[in-house]
Backbone as a ProteinNet text record, in pm:
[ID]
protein_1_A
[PRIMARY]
XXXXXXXXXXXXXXXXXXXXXXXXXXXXXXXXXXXXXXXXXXXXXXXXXXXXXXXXXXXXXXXXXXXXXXXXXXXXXXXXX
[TERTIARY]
-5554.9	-5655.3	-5626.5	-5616.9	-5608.5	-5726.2	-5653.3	-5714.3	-5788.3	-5943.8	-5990.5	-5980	-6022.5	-5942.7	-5826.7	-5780.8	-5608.8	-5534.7	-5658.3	-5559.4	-5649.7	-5808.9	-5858.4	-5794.2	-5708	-5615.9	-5493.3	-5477.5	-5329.8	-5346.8	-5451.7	-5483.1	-5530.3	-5606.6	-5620.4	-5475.5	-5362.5	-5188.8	-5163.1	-5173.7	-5106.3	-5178.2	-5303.1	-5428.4	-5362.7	-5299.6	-5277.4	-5105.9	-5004.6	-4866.4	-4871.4	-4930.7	-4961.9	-4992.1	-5132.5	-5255.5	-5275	-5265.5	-5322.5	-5340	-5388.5	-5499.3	-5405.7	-5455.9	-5375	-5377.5	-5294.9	-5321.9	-5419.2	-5497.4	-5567.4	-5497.8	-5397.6	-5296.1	-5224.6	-5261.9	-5208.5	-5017.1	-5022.9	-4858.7	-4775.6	-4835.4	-4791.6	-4668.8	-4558	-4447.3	-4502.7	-4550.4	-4593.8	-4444.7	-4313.8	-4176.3	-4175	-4207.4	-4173.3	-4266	-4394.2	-4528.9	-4503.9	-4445.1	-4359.5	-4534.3	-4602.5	-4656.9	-4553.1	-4497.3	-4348.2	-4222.7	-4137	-3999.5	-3964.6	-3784.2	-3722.1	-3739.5	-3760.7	-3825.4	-3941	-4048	-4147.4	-4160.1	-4051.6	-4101.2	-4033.8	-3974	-3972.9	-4117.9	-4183.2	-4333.4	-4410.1	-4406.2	-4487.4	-4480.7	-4328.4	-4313	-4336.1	-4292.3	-4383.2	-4494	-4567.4	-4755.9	-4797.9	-4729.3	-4726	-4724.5	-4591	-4574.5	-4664.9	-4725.6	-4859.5	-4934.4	-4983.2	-5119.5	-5138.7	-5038.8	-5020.7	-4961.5	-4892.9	-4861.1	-4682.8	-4635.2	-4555.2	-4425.9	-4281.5	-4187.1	-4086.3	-4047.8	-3988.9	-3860.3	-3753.5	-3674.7	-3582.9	-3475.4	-3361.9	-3338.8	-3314.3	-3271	-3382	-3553.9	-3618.5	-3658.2	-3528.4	-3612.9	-3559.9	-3631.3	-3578.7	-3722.5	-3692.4	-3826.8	-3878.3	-3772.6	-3816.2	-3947.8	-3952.2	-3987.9	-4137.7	-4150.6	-4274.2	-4323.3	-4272.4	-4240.1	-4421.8	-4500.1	-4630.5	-4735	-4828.6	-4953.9	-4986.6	-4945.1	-4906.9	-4790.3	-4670.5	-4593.4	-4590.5	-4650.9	-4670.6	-4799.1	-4883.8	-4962.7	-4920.4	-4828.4	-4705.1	-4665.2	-4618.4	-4543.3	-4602.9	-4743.9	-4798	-4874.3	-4880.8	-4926.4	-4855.7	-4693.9	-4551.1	-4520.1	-4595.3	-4543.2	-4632.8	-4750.6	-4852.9	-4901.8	-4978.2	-5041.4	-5201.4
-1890.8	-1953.7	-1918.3	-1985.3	-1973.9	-1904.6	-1800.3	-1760.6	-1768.9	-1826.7	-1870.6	-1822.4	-1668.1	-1631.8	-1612.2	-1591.6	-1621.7	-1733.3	-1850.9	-2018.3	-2027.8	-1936.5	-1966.3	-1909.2	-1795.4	-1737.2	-1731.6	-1845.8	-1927.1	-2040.5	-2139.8	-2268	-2200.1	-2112.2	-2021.3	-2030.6	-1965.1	-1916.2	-2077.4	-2178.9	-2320	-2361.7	-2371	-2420.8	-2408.8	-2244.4	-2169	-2180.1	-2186	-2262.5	-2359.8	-2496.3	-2637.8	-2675.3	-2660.7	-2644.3	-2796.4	-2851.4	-2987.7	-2995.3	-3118.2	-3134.8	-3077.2	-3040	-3004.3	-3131.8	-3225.3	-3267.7	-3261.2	-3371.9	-3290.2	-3323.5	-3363.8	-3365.9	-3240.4	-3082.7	-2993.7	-2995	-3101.2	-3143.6	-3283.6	-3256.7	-3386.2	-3230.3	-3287.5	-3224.8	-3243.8	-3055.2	-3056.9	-3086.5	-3107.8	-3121.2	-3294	-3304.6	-3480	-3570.9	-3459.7	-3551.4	-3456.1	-3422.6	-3388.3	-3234.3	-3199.3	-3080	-2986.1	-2967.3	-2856.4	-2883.4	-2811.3	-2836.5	-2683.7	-2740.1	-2605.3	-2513	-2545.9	-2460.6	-2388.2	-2482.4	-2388.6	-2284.3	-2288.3	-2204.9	-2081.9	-2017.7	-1851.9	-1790.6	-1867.9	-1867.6	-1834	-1963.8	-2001.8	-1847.6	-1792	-1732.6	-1541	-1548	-1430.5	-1388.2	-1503.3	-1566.6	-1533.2	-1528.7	-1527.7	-1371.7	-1320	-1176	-1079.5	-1135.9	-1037.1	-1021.3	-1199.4	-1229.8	-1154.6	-1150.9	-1127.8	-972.4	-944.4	-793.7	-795.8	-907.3	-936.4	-911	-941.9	-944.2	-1022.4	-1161.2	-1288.6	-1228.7	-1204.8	-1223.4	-1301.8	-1284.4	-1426	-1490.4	-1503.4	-1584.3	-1697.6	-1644	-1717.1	-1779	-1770.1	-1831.7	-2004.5	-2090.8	-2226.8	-2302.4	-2412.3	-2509.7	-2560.7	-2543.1	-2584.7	-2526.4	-2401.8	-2281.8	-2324.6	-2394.5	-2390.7	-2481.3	-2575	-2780.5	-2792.2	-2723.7	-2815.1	-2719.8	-2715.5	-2619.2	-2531.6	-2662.3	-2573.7	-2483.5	-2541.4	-2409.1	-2266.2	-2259.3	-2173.2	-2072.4	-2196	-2091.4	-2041.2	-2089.7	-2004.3	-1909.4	-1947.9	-1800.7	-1702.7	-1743	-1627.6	-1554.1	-1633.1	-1578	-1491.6	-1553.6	-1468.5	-1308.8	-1310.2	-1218.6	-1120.3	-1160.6	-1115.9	-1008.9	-926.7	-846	-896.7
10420	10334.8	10188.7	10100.1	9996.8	9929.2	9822.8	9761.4	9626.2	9619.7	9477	9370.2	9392.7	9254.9	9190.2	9272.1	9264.4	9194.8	9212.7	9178	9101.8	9050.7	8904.8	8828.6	8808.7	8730.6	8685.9	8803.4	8792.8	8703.4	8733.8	8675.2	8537.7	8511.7	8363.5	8282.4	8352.7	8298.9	8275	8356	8333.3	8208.6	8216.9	8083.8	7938.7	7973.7	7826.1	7821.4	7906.7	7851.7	7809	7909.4	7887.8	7762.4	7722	7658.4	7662.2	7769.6	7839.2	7987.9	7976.5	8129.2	8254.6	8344.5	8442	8566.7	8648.5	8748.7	8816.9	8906.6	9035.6	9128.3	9123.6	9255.9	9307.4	9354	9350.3	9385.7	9440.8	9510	9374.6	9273.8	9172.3	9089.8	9031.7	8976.5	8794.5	8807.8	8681.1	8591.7	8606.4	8534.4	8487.9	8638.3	8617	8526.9	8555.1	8465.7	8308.1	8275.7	8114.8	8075.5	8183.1	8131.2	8107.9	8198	8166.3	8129.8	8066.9	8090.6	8108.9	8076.8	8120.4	7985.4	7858.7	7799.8	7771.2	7870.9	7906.1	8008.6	8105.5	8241.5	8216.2	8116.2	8068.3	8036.1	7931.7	7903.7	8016.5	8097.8	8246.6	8329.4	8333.6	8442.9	8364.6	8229.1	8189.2	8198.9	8169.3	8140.1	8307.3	8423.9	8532.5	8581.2	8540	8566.2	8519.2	8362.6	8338.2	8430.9	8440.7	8494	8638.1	8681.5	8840.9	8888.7	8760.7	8787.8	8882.5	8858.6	8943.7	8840.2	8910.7	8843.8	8917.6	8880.3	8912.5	8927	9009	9003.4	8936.7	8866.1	8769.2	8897.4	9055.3	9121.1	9172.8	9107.5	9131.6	9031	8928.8	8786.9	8808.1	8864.7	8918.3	8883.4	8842	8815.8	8930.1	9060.2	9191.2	9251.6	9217.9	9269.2	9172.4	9120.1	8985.7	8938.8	9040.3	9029.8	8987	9106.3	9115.2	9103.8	9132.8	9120.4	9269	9372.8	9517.6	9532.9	9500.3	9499.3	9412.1	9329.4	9251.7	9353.8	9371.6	9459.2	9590.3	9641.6	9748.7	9719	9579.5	9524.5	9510.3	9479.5	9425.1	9559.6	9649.5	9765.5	9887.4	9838.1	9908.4	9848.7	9672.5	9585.7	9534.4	9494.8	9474.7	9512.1	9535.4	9564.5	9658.5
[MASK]
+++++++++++++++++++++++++++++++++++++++++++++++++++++++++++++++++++++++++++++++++

């Protein structure tokens, strides 16, 4: 089950890289819909490692891995605490 506070503090980290609307399609490609690029997801994935206390691996530094609002919340649910 997914965790709410977890994906209010995630959708918080996207709000503040973005600083535009977020999808409500949790499975829509925040890359393809131009909220992200590849110069945002160093930001994304720092803004991430605070938030979360985590530390991304370079082999997971991939836009795949960060495409949408669901995989991120995978990640953060594989990595997280």
């Amino acid at each position: 089950m997914p965790d709410a506070s977890r994906r209010a503090r995630l959708l918080s980290v996207l709000k503040t890289v973005t600083s535009q609307p977020l999808p409500s399609d949790d499975e829509e490609s925040l890359f393809e819909s131009g909220l992200l690029d590849s110069f945002a997801l160093p930001d994304l994935v720092s803004a991430l490692e605070q938030e979360f206390s985590i530390k991304v691996p370079d082999r997971d530094l991939n836009p795949r891995k960060f495409d949408s609002i669901a995989r991120m919340e995978a990640y953060l649910e594989d990595h997280a605490g």
